[in-house]
Backbone as numpy.savetxt, mean C-alpha at the origin, in Angstrom:
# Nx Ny Nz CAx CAy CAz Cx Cy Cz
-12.96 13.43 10.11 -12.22 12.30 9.56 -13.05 11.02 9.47
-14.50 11.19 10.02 -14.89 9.51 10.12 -15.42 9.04 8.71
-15.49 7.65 8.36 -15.88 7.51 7.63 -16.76 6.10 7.61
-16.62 5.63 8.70 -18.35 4.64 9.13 -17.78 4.83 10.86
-19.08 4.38 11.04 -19.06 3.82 12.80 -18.23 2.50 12.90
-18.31 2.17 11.93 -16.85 0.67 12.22 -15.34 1.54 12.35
-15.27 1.99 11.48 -13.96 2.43 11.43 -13.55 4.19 11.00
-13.54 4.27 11.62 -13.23 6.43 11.77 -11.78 6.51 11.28
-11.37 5.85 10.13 -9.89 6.39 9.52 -10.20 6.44 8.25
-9.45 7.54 7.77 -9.62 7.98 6.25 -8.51 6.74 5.62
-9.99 6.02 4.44 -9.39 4.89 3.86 -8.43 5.59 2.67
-7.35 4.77 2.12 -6.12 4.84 0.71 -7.57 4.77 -0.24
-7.32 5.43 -1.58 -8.17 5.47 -2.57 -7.95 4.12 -3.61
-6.82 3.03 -2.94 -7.13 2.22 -3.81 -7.02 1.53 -2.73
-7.20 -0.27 -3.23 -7.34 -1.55 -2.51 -5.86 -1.96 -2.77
-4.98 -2.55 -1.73 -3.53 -3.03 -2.27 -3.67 -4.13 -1.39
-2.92 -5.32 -2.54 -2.76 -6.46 -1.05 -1.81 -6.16 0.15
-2.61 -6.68 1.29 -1.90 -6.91 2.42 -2.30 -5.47 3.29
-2.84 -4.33 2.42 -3.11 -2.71 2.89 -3.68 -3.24 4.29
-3.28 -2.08 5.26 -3.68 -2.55 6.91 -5.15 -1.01 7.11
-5.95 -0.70 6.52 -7.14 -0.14 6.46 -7.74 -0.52 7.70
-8.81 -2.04 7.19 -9.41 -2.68 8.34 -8.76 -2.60 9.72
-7.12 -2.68 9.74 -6.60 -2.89 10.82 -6.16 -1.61 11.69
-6.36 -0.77 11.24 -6.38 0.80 11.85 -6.28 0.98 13.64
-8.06 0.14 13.58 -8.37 0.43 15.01 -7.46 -0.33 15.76
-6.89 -1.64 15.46 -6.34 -1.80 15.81 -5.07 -1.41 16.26
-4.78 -1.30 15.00 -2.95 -0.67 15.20 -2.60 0.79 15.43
-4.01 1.60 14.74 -3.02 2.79 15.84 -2.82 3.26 17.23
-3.88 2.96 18.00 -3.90 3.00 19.58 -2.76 2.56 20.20
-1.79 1.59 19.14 -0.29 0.80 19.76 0.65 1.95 19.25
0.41 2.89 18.72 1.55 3.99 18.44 1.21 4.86 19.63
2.78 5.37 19.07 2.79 6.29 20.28 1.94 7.82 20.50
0.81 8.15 21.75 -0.19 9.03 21.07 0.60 10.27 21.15
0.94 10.66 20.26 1.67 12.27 20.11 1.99 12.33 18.65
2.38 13.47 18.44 2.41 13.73 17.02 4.18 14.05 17.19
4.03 13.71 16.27 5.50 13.07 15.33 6.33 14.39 14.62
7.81 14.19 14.81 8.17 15.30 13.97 8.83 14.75 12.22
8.99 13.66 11.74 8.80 13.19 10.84 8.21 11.34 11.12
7.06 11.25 10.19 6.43 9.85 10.01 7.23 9.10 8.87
7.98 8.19 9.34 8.98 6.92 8.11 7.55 6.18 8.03
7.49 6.11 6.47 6.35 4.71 6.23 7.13 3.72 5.16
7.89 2.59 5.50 8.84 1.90 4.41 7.14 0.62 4.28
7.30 0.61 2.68 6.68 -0.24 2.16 5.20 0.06 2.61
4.73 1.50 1.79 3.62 1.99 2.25 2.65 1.57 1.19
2.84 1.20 0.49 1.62 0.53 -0.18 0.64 1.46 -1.18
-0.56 1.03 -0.45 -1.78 1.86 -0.72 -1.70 3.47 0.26
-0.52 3.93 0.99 -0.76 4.87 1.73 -1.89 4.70 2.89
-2.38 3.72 3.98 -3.05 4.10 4.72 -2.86 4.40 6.02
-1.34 5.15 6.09 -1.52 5.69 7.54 -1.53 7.37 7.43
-0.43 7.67 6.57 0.22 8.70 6.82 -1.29 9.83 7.15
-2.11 9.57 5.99 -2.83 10.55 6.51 -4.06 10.42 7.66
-3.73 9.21 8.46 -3.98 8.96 9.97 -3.43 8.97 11.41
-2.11 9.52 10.84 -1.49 10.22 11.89 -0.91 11.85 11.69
-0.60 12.07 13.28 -0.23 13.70 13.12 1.35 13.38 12.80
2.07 14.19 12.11 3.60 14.86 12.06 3.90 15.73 11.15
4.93 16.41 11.41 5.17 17.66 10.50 5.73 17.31 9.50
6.27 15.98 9.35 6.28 15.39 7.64 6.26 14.03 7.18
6.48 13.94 6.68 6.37 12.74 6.19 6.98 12.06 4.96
7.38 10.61 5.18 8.43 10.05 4.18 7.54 8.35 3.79
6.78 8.51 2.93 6.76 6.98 2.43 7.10 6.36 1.17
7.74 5.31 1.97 8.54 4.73 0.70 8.18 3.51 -0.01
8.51 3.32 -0.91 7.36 1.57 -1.72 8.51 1.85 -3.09
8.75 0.93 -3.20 9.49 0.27 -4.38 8.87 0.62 -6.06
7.76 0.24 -6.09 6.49 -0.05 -6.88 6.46 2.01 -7.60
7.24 2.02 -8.56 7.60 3.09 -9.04 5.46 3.77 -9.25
4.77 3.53 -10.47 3.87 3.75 -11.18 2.78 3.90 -9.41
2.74 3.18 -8.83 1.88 3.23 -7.80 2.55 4.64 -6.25
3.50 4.81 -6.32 3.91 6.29 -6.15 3.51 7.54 -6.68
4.14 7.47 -8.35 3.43 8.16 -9.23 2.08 8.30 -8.88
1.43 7.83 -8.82 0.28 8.27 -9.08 -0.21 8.05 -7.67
-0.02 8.08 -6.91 -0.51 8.81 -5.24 -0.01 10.07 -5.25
1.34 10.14 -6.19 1.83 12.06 -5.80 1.07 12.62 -6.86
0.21 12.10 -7.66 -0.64 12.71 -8.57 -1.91 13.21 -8.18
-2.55 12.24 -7.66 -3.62 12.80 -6.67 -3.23 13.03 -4.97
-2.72 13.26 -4.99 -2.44 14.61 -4.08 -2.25 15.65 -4.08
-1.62 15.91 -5.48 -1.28 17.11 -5.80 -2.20 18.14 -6.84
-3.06 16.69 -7.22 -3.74 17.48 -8.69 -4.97 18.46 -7.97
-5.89 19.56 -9.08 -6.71 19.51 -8.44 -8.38 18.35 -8.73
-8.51 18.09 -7.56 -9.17 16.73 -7.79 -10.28 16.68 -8.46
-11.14 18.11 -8.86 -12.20 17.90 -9.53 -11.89 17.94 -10.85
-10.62 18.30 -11.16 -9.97 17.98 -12.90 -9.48 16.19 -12.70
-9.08 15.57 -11.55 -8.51 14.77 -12.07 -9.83 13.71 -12.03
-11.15 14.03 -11.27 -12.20 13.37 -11.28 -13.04 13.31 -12.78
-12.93 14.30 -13.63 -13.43 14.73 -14.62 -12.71 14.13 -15.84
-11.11 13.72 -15.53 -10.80 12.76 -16.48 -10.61 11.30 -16.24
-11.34 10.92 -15.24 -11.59 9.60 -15.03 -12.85 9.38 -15.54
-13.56 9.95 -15.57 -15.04 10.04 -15.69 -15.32 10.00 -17.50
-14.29 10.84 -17.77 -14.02 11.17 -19.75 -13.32 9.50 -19.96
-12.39 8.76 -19.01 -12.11 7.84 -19.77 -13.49 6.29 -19.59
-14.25 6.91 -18.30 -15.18 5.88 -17.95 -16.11 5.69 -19.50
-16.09 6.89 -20.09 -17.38 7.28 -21.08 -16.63 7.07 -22.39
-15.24 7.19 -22.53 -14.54 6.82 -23.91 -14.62 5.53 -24.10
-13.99 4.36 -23.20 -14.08 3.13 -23.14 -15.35 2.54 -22.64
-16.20 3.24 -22.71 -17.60 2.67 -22.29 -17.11 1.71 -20.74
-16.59 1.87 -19.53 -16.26 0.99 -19.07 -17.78 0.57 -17.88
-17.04 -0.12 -17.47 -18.71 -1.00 -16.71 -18.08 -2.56 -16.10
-18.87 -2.98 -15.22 -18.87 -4.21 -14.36 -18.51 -5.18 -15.61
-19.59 -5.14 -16.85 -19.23 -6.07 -18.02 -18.52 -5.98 -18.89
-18.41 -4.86 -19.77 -17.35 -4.16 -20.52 -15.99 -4.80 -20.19
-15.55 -5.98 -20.94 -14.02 -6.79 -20.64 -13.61 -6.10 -22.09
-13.45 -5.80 -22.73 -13.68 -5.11 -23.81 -12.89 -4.17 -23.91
-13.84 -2.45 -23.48 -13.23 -1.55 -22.49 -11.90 -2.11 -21.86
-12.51 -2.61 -20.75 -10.77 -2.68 -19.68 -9.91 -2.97 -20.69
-9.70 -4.02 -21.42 -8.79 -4.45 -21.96 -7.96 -3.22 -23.26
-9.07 -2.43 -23.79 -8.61 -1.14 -24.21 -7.79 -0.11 -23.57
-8.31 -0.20 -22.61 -7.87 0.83 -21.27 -6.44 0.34 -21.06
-6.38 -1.28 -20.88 -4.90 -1.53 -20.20 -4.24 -1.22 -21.37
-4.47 -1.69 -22.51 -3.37 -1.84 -23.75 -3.56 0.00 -23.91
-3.77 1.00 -23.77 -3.21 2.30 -23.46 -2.14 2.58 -22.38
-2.83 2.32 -21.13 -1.71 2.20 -20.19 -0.38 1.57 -20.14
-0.27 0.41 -21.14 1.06 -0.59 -21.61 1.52 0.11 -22.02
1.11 0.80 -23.37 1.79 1.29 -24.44 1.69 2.95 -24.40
1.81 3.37 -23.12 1.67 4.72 -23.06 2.66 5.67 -23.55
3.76 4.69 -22.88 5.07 5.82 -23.14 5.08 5.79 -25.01
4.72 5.27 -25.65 4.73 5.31 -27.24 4.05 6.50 -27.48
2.42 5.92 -26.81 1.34 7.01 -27.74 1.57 8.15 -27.36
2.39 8.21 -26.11 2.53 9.98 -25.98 2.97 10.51 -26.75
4.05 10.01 -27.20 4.97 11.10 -28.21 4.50 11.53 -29.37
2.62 10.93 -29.72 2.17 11.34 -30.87 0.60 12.08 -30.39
0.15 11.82 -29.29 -0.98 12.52 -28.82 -1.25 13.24 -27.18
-2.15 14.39 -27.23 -2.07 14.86 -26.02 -2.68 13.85 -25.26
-2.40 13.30 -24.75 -3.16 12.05 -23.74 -3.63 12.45 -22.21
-4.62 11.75 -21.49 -4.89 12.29 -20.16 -3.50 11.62 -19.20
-3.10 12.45 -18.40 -1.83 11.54 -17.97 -1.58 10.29 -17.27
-0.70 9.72 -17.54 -1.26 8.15 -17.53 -1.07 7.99 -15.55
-0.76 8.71 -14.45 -1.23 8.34 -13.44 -2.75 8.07 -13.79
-3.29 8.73 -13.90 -5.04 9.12 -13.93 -5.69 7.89 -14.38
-4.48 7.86 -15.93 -5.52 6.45 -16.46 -4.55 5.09 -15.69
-3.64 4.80 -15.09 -3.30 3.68 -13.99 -4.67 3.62 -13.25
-4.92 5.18 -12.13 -6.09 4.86 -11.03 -7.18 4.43 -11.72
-7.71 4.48 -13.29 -8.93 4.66 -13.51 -9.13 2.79 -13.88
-7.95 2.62 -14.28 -7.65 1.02 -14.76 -7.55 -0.33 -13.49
-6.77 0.45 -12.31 -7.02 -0.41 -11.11 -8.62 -0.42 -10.37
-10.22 0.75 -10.68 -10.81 0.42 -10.42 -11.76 -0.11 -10.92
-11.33 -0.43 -11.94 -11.69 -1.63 -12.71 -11.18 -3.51 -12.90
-10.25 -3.41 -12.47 -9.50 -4.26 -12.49 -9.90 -5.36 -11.35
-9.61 -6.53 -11.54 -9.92 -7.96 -10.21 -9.93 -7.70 -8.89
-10.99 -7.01 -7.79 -11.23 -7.10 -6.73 -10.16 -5.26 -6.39
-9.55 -4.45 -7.73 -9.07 -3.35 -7.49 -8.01 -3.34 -7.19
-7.04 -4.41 -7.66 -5.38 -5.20 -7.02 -4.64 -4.46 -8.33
-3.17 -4.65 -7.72 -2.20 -4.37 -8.67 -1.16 -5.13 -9.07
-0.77 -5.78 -9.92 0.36 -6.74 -10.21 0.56 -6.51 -11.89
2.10 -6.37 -12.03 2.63 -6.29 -13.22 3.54 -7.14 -13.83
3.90 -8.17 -14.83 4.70 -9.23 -15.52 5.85 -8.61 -15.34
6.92 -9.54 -15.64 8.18 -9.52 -15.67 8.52 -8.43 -16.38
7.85 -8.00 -17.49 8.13 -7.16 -18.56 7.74 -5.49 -18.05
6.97 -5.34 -16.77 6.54 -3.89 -16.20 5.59 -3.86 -17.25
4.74 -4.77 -17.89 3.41 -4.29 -18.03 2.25 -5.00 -16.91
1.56 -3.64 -16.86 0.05 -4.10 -15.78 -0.84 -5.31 -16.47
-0.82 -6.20 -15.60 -1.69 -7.61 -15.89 -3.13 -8.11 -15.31
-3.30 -6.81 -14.63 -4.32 -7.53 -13.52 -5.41 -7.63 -14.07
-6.27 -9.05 -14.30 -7.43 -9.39 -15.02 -8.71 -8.56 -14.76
-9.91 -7.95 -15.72 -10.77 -7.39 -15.22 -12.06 -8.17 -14.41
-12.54 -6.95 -13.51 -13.40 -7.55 -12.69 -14.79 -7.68 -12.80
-15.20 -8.61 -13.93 -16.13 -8.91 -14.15 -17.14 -9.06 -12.94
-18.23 -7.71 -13.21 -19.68 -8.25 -12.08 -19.33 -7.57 -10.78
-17.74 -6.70 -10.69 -17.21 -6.86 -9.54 -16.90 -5.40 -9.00
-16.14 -4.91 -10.49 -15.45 -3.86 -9.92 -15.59 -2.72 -11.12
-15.49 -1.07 -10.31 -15.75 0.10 -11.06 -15.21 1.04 -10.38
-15.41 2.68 -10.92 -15.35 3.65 -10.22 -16.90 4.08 -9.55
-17.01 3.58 -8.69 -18.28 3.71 -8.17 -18.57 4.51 -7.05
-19.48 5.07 -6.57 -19.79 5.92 -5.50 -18.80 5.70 -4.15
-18.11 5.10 -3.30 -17.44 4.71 -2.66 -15.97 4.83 -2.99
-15.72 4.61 -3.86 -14.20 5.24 -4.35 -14.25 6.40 -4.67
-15.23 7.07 -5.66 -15.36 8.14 -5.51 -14.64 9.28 -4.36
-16.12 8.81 -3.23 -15.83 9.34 -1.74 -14.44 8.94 -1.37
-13.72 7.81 -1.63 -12.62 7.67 -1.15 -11.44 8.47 -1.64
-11.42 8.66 -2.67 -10.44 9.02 -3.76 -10.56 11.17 -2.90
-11.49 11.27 -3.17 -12.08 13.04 -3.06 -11.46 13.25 -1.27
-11.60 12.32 -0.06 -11.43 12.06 1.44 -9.89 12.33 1.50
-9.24 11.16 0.25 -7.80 11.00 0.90 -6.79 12.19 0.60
-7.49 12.53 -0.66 -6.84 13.62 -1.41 -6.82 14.90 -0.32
-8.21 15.28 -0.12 -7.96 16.42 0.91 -7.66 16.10 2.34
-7.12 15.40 2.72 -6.62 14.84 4.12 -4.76 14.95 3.67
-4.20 14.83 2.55 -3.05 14.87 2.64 -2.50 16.34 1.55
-3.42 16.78 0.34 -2.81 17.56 -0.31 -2.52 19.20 0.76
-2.44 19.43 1.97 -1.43 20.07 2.56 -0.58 20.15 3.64
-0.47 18.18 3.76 0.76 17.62 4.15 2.05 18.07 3.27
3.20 18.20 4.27 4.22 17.85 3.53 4.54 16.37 3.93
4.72 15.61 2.32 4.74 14.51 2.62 5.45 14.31 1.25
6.42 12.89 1.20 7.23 12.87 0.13 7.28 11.44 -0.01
6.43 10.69 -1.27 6.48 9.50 -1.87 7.51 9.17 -2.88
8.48 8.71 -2.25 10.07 7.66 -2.24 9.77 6.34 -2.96
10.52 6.18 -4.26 10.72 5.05 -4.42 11.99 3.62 -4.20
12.77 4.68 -3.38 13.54 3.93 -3.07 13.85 2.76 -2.05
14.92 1.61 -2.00 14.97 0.95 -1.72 14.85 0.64 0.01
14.39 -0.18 0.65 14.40 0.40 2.01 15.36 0.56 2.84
16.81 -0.05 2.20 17.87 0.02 3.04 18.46 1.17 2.91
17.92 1.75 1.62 18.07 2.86 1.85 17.74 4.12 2.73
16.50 3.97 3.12 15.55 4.60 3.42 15.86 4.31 5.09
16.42 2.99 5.63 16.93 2.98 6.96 17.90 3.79 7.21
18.96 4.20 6.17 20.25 5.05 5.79 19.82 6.51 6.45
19.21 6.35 5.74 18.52 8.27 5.89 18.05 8.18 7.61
17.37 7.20 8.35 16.64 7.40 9.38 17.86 7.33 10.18
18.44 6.43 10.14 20.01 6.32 11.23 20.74 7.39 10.99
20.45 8.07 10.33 21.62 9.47 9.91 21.00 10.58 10.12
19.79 10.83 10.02 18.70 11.72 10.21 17.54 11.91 11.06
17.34 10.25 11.44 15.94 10.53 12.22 16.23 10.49 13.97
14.93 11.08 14.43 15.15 11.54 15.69 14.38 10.53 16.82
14.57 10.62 18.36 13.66 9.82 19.05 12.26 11.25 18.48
12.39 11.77 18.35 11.15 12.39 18.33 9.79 12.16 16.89
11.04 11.32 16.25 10.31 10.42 15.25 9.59 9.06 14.82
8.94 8.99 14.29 7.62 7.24 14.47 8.60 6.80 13.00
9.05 5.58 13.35 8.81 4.51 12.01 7.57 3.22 12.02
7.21 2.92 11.14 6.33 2.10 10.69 6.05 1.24 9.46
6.88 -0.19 9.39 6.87 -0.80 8.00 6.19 -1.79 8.13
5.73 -2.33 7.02 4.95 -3.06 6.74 5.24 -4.10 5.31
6.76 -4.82 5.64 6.76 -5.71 4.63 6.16 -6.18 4.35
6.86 -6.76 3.07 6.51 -8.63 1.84 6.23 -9.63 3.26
5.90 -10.52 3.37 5.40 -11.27 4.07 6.48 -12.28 4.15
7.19 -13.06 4.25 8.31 -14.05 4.19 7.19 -15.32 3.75
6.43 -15.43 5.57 6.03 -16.69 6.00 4.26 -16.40 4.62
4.92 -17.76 4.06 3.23 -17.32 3.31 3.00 -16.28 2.56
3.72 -15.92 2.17 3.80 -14.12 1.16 2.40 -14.18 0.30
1.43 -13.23 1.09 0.71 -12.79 0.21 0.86 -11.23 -0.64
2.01 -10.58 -0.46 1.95 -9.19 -0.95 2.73 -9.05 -2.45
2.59 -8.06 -3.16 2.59 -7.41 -4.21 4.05 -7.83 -4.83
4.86 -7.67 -3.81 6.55 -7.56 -4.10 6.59 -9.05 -4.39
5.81 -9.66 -3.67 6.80 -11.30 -4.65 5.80 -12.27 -5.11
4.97 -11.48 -6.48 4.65 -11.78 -7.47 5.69 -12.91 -8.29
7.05 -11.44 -8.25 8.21 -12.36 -9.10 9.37 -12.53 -8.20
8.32 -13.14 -6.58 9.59 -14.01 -5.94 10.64 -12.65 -5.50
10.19 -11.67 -5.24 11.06 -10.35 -4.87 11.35 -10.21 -3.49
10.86 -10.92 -2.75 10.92 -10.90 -1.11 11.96 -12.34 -1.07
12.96 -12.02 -0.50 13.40 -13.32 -0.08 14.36 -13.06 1.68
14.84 -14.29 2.11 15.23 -14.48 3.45 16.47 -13.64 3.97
17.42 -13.07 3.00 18.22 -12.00 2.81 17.86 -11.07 2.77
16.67 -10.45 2.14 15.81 -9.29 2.46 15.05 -9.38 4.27
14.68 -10.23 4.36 14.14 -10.51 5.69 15.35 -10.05 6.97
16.59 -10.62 6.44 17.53 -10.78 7.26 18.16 -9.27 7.70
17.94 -8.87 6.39 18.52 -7.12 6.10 17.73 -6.48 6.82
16.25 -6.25 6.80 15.25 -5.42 7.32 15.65 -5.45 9.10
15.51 -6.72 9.34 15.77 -6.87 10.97 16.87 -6.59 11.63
17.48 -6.62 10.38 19.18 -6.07 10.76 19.04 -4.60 11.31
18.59 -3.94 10.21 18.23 -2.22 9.94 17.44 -1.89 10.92
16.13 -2.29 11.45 15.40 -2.36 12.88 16.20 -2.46 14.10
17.15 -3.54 14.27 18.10 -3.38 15.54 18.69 -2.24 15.64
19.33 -1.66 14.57 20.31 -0.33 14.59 19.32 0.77 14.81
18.11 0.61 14.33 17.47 1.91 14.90 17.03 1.92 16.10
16.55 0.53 16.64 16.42 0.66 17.93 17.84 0.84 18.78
18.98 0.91 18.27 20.22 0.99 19.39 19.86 3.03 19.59
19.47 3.22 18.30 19.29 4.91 18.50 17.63 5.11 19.03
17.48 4.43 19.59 16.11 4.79 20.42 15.38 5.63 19.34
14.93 4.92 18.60 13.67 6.16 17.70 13.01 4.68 17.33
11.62 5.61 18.07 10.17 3.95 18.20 10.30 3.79 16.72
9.85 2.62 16.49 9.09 2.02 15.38 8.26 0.86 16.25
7.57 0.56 14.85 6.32 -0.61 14.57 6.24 -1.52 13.47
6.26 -2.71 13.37 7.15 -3.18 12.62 5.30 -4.33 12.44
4.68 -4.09 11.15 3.53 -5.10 11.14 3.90 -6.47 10.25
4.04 -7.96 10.57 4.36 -9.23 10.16 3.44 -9.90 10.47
3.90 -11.29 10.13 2.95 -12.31 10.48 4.03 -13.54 10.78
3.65 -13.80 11.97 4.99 -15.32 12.56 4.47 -16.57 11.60
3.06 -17.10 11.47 3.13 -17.85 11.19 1.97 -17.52 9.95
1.67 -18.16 8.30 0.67 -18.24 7.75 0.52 -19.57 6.85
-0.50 -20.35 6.82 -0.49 -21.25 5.63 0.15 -22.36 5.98
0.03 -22.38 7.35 0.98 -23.24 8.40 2.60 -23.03 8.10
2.96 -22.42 7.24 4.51 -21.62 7.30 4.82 -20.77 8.44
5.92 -20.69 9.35 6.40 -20.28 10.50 7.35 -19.35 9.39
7.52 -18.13 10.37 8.72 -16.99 10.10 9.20 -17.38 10.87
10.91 -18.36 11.11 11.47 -18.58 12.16 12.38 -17.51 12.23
12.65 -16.68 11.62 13.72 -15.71 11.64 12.88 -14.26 12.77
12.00 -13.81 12.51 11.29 -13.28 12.86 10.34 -13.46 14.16
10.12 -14.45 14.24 10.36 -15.42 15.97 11.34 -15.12 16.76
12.59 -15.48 16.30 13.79 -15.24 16.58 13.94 -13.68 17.14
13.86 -12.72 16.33 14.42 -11.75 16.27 13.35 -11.07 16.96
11.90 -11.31 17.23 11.01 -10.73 17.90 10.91 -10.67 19.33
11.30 -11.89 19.85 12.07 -11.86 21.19 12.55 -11.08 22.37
13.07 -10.34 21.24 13.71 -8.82 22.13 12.60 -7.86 22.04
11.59 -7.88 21.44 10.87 -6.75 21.65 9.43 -6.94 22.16
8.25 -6.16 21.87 7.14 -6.27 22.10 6.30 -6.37 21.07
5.69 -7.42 21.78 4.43 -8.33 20.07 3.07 -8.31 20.78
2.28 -7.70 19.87 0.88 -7.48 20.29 0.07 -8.15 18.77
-0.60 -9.06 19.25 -1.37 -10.22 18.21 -2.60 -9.49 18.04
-2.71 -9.31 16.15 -3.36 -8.86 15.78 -4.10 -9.65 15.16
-5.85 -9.45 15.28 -6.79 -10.56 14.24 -7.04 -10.23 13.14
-6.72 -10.77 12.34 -7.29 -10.60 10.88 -6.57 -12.00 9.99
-7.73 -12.09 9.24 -7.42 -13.26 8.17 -7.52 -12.40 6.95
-6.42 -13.44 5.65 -6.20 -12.82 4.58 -7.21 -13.70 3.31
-8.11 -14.47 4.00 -9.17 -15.31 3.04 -9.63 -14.61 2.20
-9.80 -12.89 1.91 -10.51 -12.31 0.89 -9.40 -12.08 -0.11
-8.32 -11.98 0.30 -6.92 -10.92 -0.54 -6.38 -11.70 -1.62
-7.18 -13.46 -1.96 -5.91 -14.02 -3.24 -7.15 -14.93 -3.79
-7.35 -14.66 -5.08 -8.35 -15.46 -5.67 -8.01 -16.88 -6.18
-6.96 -16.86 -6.11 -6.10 -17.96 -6.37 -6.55 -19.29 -5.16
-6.34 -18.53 -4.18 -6.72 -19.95 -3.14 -7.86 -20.56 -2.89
-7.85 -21.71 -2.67 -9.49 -22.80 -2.06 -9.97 -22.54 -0.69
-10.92 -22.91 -0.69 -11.67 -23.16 0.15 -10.83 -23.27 1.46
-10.24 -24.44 1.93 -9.79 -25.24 2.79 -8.41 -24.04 3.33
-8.06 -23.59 2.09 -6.21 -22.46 2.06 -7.46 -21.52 3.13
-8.69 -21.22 2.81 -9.04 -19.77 3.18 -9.44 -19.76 5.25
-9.16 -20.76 5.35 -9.85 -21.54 6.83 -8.61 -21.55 7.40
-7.24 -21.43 7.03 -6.03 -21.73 7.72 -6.04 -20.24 8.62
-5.28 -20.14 9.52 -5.26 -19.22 10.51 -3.69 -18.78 10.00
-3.51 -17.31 10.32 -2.40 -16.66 9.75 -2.41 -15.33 11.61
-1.43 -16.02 11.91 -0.46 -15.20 13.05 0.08 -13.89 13.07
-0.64 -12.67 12.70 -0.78 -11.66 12.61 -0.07 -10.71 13.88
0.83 -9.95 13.44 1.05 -9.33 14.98 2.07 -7.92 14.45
2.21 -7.04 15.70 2.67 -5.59 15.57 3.48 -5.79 16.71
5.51 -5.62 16.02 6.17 -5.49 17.07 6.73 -4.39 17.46
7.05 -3.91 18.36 7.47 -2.46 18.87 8.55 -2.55 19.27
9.13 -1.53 19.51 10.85 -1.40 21.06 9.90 -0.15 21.73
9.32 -0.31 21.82 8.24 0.54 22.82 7.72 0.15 23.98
């Protein structure tokens, strides 16, 4: 499973904001060490746990329909066909570090996919999503109001390059003979199922929108709000009344914004402060934004 001397966890084949990768070493030693008879992952993102822990199954869930899709695509495909049509679209669109050109060909396929299908055999558009996010600004994902993909290309920056490669080929065979089932549904839903279904002999592990300081994916268009916050912690108490651990990764304070709700509600449990700054994850911010300290932490009923 290793994949440097820094960090021995098999990385997600893409980059997602807020993805807890780097934070591995950290955070898994705070789970519980045994293997699991189902793993809950609400608001799994880029996928980087499931296939870093043991259990006999697995449930992750993420909102973010197209970025599901296409994790159950490469998992399932076989990977040296689905490597071979990334590679056919690298060489159709001429794509490259400079090629803005390309990308911008590439996305306006991916927009307008559901059209051109109905008139050509096309490579399927998971394939060309992954092939378009590693190209894309620093390898991020964000889509307009309208559900088309927007993310600017990464000039000088970004490709399918030797390292994704390896990443993409690692994650695939680390999970394609898991049973494991990528959910797009809502998470209150997904608490539904665990209070009705899940066992103490089961791990949860979420990893919301951020409240305090939101740097993640979901509230682009303002999709995280204090009613969602309110709901999640709600849904966490009830599972802890049924004793089945979870791990719950936030941040109390970022951008000098306090989560007072989450303060509040953390209280009752156990908070272990985690380091990491989010200065690389938003191109958007200055200098001065990138120096602010962000209150990182993993709470348990453990």
């Amino acid at each position: 499973m290793a994949t440097s001397s820094k960090n021995p966890y098999i990385k997600s084949p893409i980059s997602y904001t807020g993805g807890k990768y780097k934070l591995l070493p950290q955070i898994l030693p705070l789970f519980p060490q045994r293997d699991f008879r189902v793993f809950w992952e609400g608001f799994s993102g880029g996928c980087n746990l499931a296939q870093n822990v043991n259990a006999q199954s697995y449930i992750c869930c993420d909102i973010l329909k197209p970025l599901q899709d296409m994790l159950t695509k490469i998992k399932n495909s076989d990977i040296e066909y689905f490597i071979k049509c990334v590679d056919g679209l690298v060489n159709h669109y001429d794509l490259s570090k400079t090629n803005v050109e390309g990308f911008m060909k590439l996305r306006s396929l991916y927009n307008y996919y559901d059209t051109l299908s109905q008139q050509n055999n096309l490579i399927p558009k998971e394939i060309i999503f992954y092939t378009l996010i590693c190209y894309s600004f620093n390898n991020q994902i964000r889509f307009n109001s309208k559900g088309d993909y927007n993310m600017p290309f990464g000039k000088n920056r970004s490709s399918f390059n030797p390292t994704l490669r390896s990443s993409l080929i690692r994650w695939h065979d680390s999970l394609k003979d898991k049973n494991i089932i990528f959910s797009t549904r809502d998470f209150r839903y997904t608490f539904e199922h665990i209070l009705n279904k899940g066992s103490t002999k089961d791990f949860c592990y979420f990893d919301p929108p951020y409240l305090a300081g939101s740097v993640a994916t979901y509230n682009e268009q303002g999709g995280w709000k204090e009613q969602d916050e309110k709901d999640l912690l709600s849904c966490l108490t009830e599972i802890n009344k049924k004793h089945i651990p979870f791990a719950l990764s936030n941040v109390l304070s970022h951008k000098g914004e306090d989560n007072q709700l989450l303060i509040d509600w953390s209280k009752d449990y156990n908070i272990h402060y985690i380091n990491q700054s989010y200065a690389n994850c938003n191109y958007h911010k200055n200098m001065s934004d990138k120096e602010e300290v962000t209150v990182e932490v993993l709470i348990t009923n453990y």
